[in-house]
C-alpha positions as CSV (number, residue, x, y, z in Angstrom):
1,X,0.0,0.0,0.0
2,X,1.6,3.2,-0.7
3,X,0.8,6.1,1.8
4,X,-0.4,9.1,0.7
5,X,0.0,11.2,3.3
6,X,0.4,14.8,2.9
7,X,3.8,15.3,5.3
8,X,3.3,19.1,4.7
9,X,-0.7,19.1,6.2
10,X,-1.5,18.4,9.7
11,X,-3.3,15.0,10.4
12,X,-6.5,16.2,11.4
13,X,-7.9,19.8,10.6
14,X,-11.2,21.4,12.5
15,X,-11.7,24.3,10.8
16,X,-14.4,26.8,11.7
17,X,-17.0,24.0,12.9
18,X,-20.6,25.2,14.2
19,X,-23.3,22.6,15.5
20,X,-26.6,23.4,16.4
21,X,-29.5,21.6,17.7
22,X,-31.8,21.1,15.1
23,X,-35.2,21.9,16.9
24,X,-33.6,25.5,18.2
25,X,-31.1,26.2,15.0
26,X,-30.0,29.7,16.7
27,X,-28.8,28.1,20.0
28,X,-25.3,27.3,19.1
29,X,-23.3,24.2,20.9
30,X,-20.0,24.5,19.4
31,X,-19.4,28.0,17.5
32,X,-16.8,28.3,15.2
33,X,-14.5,25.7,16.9
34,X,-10.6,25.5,15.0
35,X,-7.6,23.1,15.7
36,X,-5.0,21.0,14.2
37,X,-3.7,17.9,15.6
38,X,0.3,16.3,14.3
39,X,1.0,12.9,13.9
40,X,2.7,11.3,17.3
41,X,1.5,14.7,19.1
42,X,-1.4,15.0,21.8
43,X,-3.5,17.6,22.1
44,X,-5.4,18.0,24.8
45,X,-8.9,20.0,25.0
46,X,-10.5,21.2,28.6
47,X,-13.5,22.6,29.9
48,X,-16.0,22.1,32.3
49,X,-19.0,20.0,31.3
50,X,-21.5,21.7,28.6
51,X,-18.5,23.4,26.9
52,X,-18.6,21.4,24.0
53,X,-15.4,19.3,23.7
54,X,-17.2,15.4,23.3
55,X,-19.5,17.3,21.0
56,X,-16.5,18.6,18.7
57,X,-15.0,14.6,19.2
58,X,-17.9,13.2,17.8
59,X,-18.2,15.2,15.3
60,X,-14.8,14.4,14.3
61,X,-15.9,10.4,14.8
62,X,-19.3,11.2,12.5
63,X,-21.3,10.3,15.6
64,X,-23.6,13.3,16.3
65,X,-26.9,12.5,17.4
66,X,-29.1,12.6,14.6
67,X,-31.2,15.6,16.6
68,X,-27.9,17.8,16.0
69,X,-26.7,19.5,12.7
70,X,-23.3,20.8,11.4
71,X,-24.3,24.2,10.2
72,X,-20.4,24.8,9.0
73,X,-16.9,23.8,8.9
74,X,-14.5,21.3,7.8
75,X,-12.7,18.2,9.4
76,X,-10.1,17.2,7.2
77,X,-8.1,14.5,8.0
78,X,-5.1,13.4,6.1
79,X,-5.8,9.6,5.6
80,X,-2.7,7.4,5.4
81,X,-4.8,5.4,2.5
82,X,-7.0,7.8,1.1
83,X,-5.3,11.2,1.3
84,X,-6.8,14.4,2.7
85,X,-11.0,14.4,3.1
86,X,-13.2,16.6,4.8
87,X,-14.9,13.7,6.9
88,X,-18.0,15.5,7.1
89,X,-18.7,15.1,3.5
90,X,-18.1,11.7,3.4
91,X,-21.1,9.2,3.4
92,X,-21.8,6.3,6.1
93,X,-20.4,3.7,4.5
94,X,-17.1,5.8,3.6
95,X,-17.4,6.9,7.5
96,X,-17.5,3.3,8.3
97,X,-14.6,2.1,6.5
98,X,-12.6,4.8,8.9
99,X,-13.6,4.2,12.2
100,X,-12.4,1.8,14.3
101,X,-9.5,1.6,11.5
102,X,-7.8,5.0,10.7
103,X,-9.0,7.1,13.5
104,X,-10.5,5.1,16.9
105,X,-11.7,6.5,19.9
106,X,-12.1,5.3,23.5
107,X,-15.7,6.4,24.9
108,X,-15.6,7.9,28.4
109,X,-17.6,5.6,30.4
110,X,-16.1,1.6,29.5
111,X,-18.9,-0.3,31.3
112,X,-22.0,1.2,29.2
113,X,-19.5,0.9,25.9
114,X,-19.1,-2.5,26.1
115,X,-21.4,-4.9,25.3
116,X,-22.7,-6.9,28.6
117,X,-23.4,-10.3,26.6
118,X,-20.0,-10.6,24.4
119,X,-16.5,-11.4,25.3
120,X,-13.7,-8.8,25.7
121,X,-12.0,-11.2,22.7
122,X,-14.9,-11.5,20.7
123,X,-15.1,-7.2,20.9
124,X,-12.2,-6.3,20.5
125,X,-11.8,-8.9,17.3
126,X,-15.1,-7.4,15.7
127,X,-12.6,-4.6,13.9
128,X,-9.7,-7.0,13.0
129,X,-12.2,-9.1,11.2
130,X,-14.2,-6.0,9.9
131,X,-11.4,-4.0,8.8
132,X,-8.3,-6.1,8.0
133,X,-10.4,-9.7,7.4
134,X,-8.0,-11.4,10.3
135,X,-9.8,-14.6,11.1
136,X,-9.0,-18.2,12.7
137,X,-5.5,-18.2,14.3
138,X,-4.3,-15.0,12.7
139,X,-7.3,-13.2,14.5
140,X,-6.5,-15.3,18.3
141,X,-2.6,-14.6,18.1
142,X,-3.7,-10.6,17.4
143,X,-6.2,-10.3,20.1
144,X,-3.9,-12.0,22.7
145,X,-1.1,-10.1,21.6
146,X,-3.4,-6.6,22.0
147,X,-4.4,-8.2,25.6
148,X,-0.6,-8.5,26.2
149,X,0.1,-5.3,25.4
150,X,-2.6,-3.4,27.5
151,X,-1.3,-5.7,30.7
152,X,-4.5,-7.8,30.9
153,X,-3.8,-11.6,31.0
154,X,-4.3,-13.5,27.6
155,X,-6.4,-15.9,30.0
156,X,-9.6,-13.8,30.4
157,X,-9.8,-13.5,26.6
158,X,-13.2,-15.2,27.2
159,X,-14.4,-13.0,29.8
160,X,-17.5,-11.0,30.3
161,X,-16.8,-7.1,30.9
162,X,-18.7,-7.5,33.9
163,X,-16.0,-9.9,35.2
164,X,-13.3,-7.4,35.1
165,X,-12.4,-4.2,37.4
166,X,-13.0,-0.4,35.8
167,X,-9.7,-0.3,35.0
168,X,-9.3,-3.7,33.5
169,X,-12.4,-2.6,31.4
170,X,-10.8,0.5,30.3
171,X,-7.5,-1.3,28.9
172,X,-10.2,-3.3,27.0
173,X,-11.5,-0.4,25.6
174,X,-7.7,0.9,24.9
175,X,-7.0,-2.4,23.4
176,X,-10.2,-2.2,20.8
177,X,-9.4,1.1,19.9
178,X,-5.6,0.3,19.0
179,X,-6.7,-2.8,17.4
180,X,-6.1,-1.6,13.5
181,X,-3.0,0.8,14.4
182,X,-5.2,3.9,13.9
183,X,-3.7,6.9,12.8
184,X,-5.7,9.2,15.3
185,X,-7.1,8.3,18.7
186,X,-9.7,10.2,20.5
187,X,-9.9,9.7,24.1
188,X,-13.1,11.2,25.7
189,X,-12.0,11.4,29.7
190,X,-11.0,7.8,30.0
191,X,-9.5,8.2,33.1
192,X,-12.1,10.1,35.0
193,X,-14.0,7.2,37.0
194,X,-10.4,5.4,38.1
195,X,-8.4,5.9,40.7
196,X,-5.4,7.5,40.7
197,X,-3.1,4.7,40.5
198,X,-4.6,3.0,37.5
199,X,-4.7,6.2,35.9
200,X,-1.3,6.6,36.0
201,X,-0.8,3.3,34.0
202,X,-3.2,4.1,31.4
203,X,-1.7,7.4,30.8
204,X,1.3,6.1,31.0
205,X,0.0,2.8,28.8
206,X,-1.5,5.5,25.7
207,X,1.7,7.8,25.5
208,X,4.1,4.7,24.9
209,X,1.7,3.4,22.1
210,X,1.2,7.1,20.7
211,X,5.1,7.0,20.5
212,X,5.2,3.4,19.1
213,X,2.4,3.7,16.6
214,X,3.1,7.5,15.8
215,X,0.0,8.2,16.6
216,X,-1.8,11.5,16.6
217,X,-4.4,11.9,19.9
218,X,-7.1,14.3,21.0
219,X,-7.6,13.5,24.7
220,X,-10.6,14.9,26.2
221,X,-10.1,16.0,30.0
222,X,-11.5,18.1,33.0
223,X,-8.2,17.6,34.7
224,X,-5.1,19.7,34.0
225,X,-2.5,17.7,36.0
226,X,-3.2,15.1,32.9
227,X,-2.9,17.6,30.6
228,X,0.8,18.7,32.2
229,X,1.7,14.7,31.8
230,X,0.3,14.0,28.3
231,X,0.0,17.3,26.1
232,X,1.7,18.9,23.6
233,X,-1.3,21.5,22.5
234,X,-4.2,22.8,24.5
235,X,-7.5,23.7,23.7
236,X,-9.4,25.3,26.0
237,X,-13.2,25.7,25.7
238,X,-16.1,27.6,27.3
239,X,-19.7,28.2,26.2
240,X,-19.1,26.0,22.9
241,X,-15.9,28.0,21.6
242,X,-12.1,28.0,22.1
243,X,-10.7,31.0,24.9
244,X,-7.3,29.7,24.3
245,X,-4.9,27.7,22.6
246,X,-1.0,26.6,22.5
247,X,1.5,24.7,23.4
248,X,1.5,23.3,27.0
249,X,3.7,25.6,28.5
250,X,2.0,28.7,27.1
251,X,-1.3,27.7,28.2
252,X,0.1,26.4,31.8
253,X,2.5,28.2,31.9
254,X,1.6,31.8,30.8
255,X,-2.4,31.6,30.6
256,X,-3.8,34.7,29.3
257,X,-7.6,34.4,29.3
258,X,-9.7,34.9,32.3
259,X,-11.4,31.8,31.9
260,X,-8.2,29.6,32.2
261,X,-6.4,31.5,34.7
262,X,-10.1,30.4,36.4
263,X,-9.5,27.0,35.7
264,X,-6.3,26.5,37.2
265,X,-7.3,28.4,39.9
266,X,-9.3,25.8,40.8
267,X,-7.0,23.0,41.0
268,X,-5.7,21.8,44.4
269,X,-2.5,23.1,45.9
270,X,-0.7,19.3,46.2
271,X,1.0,21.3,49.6
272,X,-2.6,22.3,50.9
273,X,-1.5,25.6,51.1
274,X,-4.2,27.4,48.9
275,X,-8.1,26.7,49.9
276,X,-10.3,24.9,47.6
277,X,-12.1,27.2,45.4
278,X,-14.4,27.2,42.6
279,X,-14.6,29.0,38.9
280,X,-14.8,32.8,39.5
281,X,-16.9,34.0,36.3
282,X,-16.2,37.6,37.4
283,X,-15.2,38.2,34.0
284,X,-18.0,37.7,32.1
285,X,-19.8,40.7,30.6
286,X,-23.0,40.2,31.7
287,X,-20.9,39.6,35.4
288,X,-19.2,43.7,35.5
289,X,-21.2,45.4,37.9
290,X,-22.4,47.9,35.1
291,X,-23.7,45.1,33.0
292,X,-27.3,46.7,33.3
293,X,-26.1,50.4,32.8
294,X,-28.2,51.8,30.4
295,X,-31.1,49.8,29.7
């Protein structure tokens, strides 16, 4: 197969994308949203809940709900096999032939995104068969090696996800989503409901195979001590639009909108020193104390 890869474009493009609700076409979820994302880079987008960063993921992904509608924009990404597309011009069955191949994504919550009545081998060979026709011993050796390589042993290859801890279920969820070699992997939160121990080894677990597999990631997270372990970029959204954007260190480092010197406000002193406290929206226009002047 010869790659046709652009080196000169990013791997994935957002450019300018708007979704609405369908029903109310003027309320706008994600306004004018733009990013790029490299190959073998992270970037990581943050936010409190509502500000639209699964939204913009599954948009990416082609998953909206069907009671949601792109109004504009582009997603181009710059397919290994295919070259660059704008995704959201693609059909289903082009869509299809993408996901779970090119560009994967690990759901935040494992337990509902897993299927109760299959095995963790049967799920996570569904893509090898799908997308690359493995099948018999070929398709066995694969899944035991992906089991391997996400630390769970090759022995509960017939279990039931209900017979495996959270974080055992979120390595299954890793493992599915590496499965083809993808070329971009969207993580929405998937450390969030683990403890802090096991979220170190899947952190730890997804930048070695980003390194290994060259991999290009958009990690979804409300927690900025992630994002000072795992990202290159940051995106930071409020209100369904992008305050702020660079490199780690600029963002962390030197933040320079109110909103995300609110954020990091917020996050615990690891010397107890400095009091919990929460977002201060003092900023906001309609929060100045001559907001009603006027009227």
């Amino acid at each position: 197969m010869i790659a046709l890869t652009d080196t000169t474009k990013p791997l994935l493009q957002v450019d300018h994308l708007s979704i609405v609700p369908k029903k109310m076409p003027s309320r706008l979820l994600v306004n004018g949203v733009s990013f790029t994302i490299e190959a073998g880079q992270t970037t990581c987008v943050v936010g409190e809940s509502g500000s639209g960063k699964s939204l913009t993921a599954l948009s990416v992904m082609g998953l909206l709900s069907k009671q949601l509608q792109l109004t504009q924009g582009m997603v181009l990404f710059n397919d290994a096999e295919r070259g660059v597309r704008d995704l959201i011009l693609l059909d289903d069955e082009s869509l299809r032939k993408i996901r779970g191949k090119s560009i994967a994504m690990i759901f935040q919550e494992p337990m509902t995104s897993l299927n109760p009545v299959l095995t963790i081998g049967y799920q996570i060979g569904e893509s090898l068969t799908t997308h690359l026709g493995l099948k018999g011993d070929a398709l066995k050796i694969k899944i035991a090696n992906l089991l391997d390589m996400v630390g769970i042993p090759t022995s509960r290859v017939n279990s039931y996800p209900d017979e495996l801890s959270g974080g055992q279920r979120q390595r299954v969820m890793i493992a599915m989503s590496i499965a083809c070699e993808p070329q971009l992997l969207i993580a929405d939160e998937p450390t969030t409901a683990l403890d802090v121990t096991v979220q170190a080894q899947i952190l730890k677990l997804l930048d070695e195979l980003k390194t290994r597999m060259n991999m290009g990631m958009l990690f979804i997270t409300h927690d900025f001590g992630v994002v000072a372990d795992i990202a290159d970029k940051v995106v930071v959204m409020f209100r369904g639009e992008i305050v702020e954007a660079g490199t780690k260190d600029e963002v962390l480092g030197n933040p320079q909108h109110p909103y995300t010197k609110a954020l990091l406000a917020c996050v615990p002193d690891a010397e107890g020193k400095n009091p919990l406290r929460p977002i201060d929206y003092a900023w906001l226009p309609e929060n100045q104390p001559n907001a009603g002047a006027g009227l």
